[in-house]
C-alpha positions, -999 to +999 in steps of 0.1 A: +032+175+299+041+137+303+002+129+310-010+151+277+015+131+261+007+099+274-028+108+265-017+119+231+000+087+225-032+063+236-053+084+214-031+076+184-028+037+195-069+039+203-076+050+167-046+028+150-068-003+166-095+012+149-079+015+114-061-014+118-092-037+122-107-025+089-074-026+072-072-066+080-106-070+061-094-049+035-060-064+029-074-101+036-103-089+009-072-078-009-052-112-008-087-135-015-089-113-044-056-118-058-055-157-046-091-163-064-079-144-095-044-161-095-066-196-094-094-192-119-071-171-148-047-181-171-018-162-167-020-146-199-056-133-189-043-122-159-015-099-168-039-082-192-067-078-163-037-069-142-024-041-163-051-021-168-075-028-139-049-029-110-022-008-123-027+016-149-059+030-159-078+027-132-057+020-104-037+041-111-062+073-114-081+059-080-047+064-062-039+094-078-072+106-062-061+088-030-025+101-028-031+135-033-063+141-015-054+127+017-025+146+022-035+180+008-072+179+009-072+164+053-054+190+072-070+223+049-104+209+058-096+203+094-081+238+093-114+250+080-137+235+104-113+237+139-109+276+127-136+287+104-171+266+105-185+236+091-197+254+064-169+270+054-152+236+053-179+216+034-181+250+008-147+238+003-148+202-003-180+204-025-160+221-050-132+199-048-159+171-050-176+191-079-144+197-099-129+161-098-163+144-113-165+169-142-122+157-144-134+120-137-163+118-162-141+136-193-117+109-186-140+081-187-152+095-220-120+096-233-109+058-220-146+042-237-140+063-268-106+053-277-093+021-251-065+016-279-046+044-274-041+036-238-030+002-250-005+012-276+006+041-249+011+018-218+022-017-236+041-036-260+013-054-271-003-053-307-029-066-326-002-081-351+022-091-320-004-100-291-035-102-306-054-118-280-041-101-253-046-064-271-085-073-279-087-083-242-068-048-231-096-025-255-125-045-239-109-041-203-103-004-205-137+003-222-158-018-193-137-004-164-141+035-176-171+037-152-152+026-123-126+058-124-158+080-113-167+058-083-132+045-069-118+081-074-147+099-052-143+075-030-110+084-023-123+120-012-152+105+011-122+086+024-108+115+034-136+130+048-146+098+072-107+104+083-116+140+088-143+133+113-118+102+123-144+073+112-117+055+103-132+019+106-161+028+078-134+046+055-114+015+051-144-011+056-151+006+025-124-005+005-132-040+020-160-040+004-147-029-030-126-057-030-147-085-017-174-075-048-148-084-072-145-119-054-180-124-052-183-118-090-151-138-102-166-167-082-202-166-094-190-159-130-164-196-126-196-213-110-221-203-137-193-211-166-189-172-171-160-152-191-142-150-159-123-118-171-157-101-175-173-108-145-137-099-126-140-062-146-179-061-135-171-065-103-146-040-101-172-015-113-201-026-092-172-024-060-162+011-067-202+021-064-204-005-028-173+017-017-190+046-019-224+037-009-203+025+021-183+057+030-219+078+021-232+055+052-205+065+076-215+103+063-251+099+063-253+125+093-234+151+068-256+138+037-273+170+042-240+190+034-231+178-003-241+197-030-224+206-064-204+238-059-179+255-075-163+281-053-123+284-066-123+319-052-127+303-017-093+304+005-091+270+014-097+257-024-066+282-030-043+263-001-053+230-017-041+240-050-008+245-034-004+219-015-022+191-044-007+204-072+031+197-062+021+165-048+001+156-079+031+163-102+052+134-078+021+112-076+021+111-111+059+103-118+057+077-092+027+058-112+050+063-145+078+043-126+052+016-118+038+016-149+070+012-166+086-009-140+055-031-137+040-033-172+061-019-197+091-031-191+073-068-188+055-066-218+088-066-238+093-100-231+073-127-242+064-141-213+026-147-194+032-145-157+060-122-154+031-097-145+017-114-125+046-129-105+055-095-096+020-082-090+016-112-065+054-097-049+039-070-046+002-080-032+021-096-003+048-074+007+019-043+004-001-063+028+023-069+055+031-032+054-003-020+053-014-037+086+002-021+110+031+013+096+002+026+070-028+023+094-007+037+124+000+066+101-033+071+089-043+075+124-018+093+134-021+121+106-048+143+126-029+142+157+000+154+138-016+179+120-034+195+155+003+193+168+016+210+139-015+241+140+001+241+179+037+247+172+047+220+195+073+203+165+091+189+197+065+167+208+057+157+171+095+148+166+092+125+202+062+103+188+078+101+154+107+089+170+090+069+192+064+051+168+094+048+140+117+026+162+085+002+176+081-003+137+112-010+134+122-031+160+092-054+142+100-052+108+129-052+100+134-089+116+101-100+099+116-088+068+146-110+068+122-141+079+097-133+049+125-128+024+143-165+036+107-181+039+094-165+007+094-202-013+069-217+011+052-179+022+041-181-013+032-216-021+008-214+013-011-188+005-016-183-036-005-225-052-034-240-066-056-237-104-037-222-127-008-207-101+014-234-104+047-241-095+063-217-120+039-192-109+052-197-073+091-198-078+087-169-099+067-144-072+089-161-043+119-144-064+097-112-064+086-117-026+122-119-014+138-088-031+102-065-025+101-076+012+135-057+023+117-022+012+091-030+046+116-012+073+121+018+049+085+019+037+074+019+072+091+048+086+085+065+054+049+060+059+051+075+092+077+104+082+061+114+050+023+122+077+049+144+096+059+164+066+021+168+050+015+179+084+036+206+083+029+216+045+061+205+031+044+186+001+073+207-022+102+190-008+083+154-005+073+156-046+113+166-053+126+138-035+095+114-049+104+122-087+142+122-078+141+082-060+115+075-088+139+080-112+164+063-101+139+029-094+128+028-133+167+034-144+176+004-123+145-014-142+156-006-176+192-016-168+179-048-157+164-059-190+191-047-207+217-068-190+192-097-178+188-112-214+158-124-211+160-143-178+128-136-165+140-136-126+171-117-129+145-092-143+119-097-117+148-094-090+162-061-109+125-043-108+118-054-072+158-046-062+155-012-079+123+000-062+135-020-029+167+004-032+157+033-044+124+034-010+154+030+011+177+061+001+141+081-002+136+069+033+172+086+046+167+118+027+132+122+044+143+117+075+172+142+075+154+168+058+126+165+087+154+171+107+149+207+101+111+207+116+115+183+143+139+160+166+142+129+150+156+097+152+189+110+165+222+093+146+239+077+177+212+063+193+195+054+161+224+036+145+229+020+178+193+006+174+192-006+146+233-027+147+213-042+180+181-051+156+201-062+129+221-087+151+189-101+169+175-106+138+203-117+117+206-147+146+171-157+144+171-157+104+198-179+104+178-207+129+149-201+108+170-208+076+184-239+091+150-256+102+137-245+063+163-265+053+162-298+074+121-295+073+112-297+040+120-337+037+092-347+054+068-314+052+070-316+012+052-350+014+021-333+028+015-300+000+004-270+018+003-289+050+036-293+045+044-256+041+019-248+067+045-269+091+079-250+071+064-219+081+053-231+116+084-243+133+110-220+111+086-191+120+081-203+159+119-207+165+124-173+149+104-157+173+116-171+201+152-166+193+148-129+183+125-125+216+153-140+235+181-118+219+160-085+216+160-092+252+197-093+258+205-067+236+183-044+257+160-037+225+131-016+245+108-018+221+104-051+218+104-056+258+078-031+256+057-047+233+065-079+252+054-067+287+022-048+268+011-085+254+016-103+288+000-076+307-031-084+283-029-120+289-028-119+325-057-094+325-078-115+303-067-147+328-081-126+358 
């Protein structure tokens, strides 16, 4: 039992190194996307580009396509192909495959047809009120239709690669999506280009690279694809059951981020509120994906082969397990990015047209999105456990539920901010900050009822030992923030290069030394991992 476990365990680590290298070319793709577009584009351009490239009309169909698929679509083909056969299983996905381009293609008929009444639906903006920005919306949405077909199927190919656990080419994939849309904004600012243009063309030449890419990592299966139609087939019918619940809390969680995102910052007059919070976002999102979100994506098949075994004990033991590592990293790095946030931001995104407005403004967002990365990772890894075991029912009730509650704390906020552009920014980033936290709990509890895990006493335990290690190496970090930034501000990003350097050293060594005292295992574990790899590499 302990070696199958052990094994189990490597297996999951094995394929997390996998996912995790093509997620750091994805999310540093990600970040030299955001910092290029946050350099060449006005603000004003940007929150347009923003809204309905990155957040609503097409983003926001590609993840619905993402979100659902992965959950319901992976274990009911693995089912098929570990029970039934391979062509049972690809029967199966062809019509799924089939089904969402005819969905894909009436939609992008519908958003090149009439772009405006997306616009008036998802904005403020007019053509009597914004009429620079509205002309620049109908032209966005009308040159980024194509790119629903191709980032939406390639959220299914995704899938597929992950099926056959090619994880490296699935996300290398989205790599590539994103470095197109550098390699366009760049060539369009060095031939004098509308940059806004080139930026939506290469958004629509990426979503075709991405699936070029994940057709690659298939080409051994290429022989299998073929239009197909079969909804009388029994796994299509468990699909429906499990996608359409999920769909349903999906889509309410894209209306709270298109209210809390763009709506609600559309009602003030204001360029860069968008994009303040967008950038917030991009980092926090980026921190989280490299290690919580790849570990679960990896660990997904495991759990769903533990789940078709019955062994819920062993699932609730690696859950457990995984959840407090995670923890016992970020939760400290939280606090540090949150206290840090000024100079975090400055380093990576100051410079063009991201000036020092620009920075104080997403530090604000930074700071308030950066405490959700605890909750957000167990959740990632909690919310595999219950798609593993079917429960998408109870995950879409609790979504819509904590969804709810993140856009009512929104609304209040620019009701009772008047205007203040941060005390808005820190009411949308608070609100969905609080409201992943509670969702978090109520997860965890109600897996309670499938599998051991994270026990109260020894979890609460945990985490007052966490909170203290990390709450004394915050405070040293603070301190030396404070006391550096008289000689480091005379030297630009140098000079937050050398904030972030010393602050960010002496937290580590402090919260080393008192994870170490307050018997944290995790982080003696992870300590003892890195110096055995050290002294191997010196032998």
């Amino acid at each position: 039992m302990g070696k199958h476990k052990g094994n189990l365990e490597s297996r999951i680590v094995k394929a997390g190194v996998f996912v995790l290298i093509a997620h750091i070319l994805f999310k540093l793709a990600g970040l030299i996307q955001a910092k290029v577009m946050g350099h060449y584009l006005p603000q004003a351009t940007f929150d347009v580009v923003y809204a309905f490239a990155f957040e609503n009309c097409i983003f926001m169909l590609f993840l619905i396509g993402e979100e659902v698929l992965g959950p319901a679509f992976l274990p009911v083909f693995m089912r098929e192909l570990d029970i039934e056969s391979e062509k049972s299983a690809w029967s199966f996905a062809n019509t799924v495959l089939t089904l969402q381009f005819i969905l894909l293609a009436v939609v992008t008929c519908g958003l090149c047809l009439a772009p405006s009444l997306a616009v008036n639906l998802l904005t403020h903006w007019s053509p009597e009120s914004s009429p620079e920005k509205y002309a620049l919306a109908t032209q966005s949405v009308r040159t980024l239709g194509p790119a629903v077909i191709g980032l939406s199927l390639g959220s299914t190919t995704y899938v597929l690669l992950n099926s056959y656990k090619r994880f490296f080419l699935a996300a290398f994939g989205d790599a590539v999506w994103k470095f197109a849309v550098v390699f366009f904004l760049v060539t369009g600012a060095v031939l004098a280009r509308d940059n806004a243009q080139m930026l939506m063309w290469g958004l629509v030449a990426g979503s075709l690279c991405k699936v070029g890419t994940h057709l690659f990592g298939l080409r051994d299966k290429l022989r299998q694809f073929r239009p197909e139609l079969a909804f009388s087939h029994p796994a299509f019918k468990r699909f429906c059951w499990l996608a359409l619940p999920l769909l349903a809390g999906i889509l309410m969680a894209k209306v709270r981020d298109e209210v809390n995102n763009v709506y609600l910052l559309s009602a003030l007059d204001q360029s860069g509120l968008m994009q303040a919070n967008s950038m917030g976002r991009k980092l926090q999102s980026t921190l989280l994906f490299l290690i919580p979100y790849t570990l679960s994506i990896a660990a997904f098949p495991f759990f769903c082969e533990l789940v078709d075994k019955n062994d819920h004990q062993k699932l609730g033991e690696l859950v457990t397990r995984f959840g407090r590592m995670l923890l016992s990293v970020f939760a400290p790095f939280a606090l540090f990015v949150a206290v840090a946030a000024v100079p975090f931001t400055s380093l990576i995104f100051r410079g063009g047209h991201f000036d020092a407005v620009a920075v104080q403004r997403t530090a604000v967002s930074l700071a308030c999105y950066t405490f959700v990365l605890p909750a957000a990772a167990i959740e990632a890894l909690v919310m595999q456990a219950f798609f593993a075991n079917r429960r998408m029912l109870a995950v879409t009730l609790i979504g819509i539920l904590f969804s709810s509650i993140s856009i009512l704390i929104s609304w209040i906020g620019l009701k009772v901010s008047g205007g203040h552009e941060l005390l808005l920014l820190a009411f949308i980033a608070g609100g969905f900050t609080l409201s992943r936290a509670f969702k978090c709990v109520t997860l965890v509890e109600m897996l309670k009822k499938n599998a051991p895990v994270f026990p109260f006493v020894e979890t609460t335990a945990f985490m007052l030992r966490v909170g203290l290690a990390a709450g004394l190496a915050s405070a040293a970090g603070w301190m030396l923030l404070r006391h550096v930034p008289v000689i480091a501000d005379q030297h630009g990003r140098m000079g937050d290069l050398i904030k972030l350097s010393v602050s960010g050293a002496a937290f580590g060594l402090i919260y080393l030394v008192a994870a170490y005292v307050l018997r944290i295992n995790e982080v003696r574990e992870l300590f003892a991992l890195a110096w055995r790899k050290v002294r191997k590499q010196q032998a």
